[in-house]
C-alpha positions, 0 to 999 in steps of 0.5 A: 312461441317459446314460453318465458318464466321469470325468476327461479325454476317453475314446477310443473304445477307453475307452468301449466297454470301460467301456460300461454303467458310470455312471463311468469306473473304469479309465483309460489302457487299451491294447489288444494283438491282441484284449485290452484292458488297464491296465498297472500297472508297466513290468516287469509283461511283459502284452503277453508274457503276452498273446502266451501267451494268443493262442495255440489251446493254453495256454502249458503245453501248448505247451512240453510238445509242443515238449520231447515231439516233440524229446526223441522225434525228437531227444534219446532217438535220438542218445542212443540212438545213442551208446549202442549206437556205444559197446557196439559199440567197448568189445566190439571192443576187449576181443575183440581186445586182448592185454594192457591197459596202464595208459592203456588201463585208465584209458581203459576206466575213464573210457568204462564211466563215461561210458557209465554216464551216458549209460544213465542219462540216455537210460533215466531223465531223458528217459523220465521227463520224457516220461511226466511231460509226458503230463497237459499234452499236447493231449488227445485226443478225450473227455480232460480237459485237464490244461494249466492244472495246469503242470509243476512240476519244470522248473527240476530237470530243466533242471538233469539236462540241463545237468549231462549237458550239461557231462558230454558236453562233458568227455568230448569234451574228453577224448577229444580228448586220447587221440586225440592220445597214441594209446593202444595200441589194438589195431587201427589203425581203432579210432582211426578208430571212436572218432573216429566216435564222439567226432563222435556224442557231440558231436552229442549235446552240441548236441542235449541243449544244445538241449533244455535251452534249450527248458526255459530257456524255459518255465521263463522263460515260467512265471516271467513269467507269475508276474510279471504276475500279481504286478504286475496 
């Protein structure tokens, strides 16, 4: 049976995907790696979709190993850090203070609450966001995989992180403005302690920033993949 191609010449590319049609049904097809399409509307992103698809693993799942390896090496560690750097110069100051004045006590009051946050975020968001990440990680052997369902809180905990996020930068700022009063601390080096801490708190500014923009960028990527399935 002869094949039959309506309108203007078809490339090569064009006949071997309409191969077995009696007409030309689809026209202007580009081609991207291995995939051949038609591409409605310019904003439409298919070769960004296409470069998700290229990929071994779904684009799901490999943003939710990207977030679980570095909350588990990075993020929950310098959290955890601080944490206990914390415990250790809040318990050294009361042991050795002997009296409390009143820019100690705001001093203390603005540290318990800090450390507050800090407990919060290391022991509930990131934990959580790692259990929740537990359906879209690459199964193991015999599992189902879960990747295609997605993840549907990004945009919520993005918005835990970047809150967090500022946080960390406010007290950085912040203990900047009593390391230069010097407070009536009662050992010289706990002004060098607590610089040693400001330095770990602001290392976990950076890191926590980081996490939030790898959560920028699946909520991006899902939000694209959104789109061309709107335009096409």
């Amino acid at each position: 049976m002869q094949i039959m191609f309506s309108g203007l010449t078809p490339s090569s590319r064009q006949r071997k995907f309409c191969e077995g049609f009696l007409f030309f049904p689809i026209k202007h097809l580009r081609k991207h790696g291995n995939f051949i399409f038609r591409q409605y509307d310019r904003r439409s992103g298919v070769k960004a979709l296409l470069d998700m698809k290229l990929n071994m693993l779904d684009y799901n799942t490999g943003h939710a190993e990207n977030i679980d390896r570095y909350i588990s090496q990075r993020a929950m560690p310098q959290a955890g850090r601080v944490l206990a750097n914390m415990e250790d110069f809040y318990t050294r100051i009361q042991a050795e203070a002997t009296h409390v004045s009143g820019s100690l006590q705001d001093f203390n009051e603005l540290f318990i609450h800090y450390y507050r946050e800090v407990t919060v975020y290391h022991s509930v968001v990131l934990r959580n966001l790692k259990e929740e990440l537990k359906p879209l990680l690459k199964p193991k052997k015999g599992e189902v995989a879960l990747s295609e369902q997605g993840y549907d809180h990004i945009a919520k905990v993005y918005k835990l992180v970047k809150e967090f996020v500022l946080q960390s930068k406010t007290i950085v700022h912040l203990l900047d403005e009593v390391l230069v009063k010097e407070y009536n601390f009662p050992e010289i080096s706990h002004q060098r302690q607590l610089m040693e801490l400001q330095s770990d708190i602001k290392e976990m500014y950076f890191v926590q920033k980081n996490l939030c923009q790898l959560l920028k960028r699946w909520e991006t990527d899902k939000n694209q993949h959104g789109l061309q399935t709107y335009y096409n």
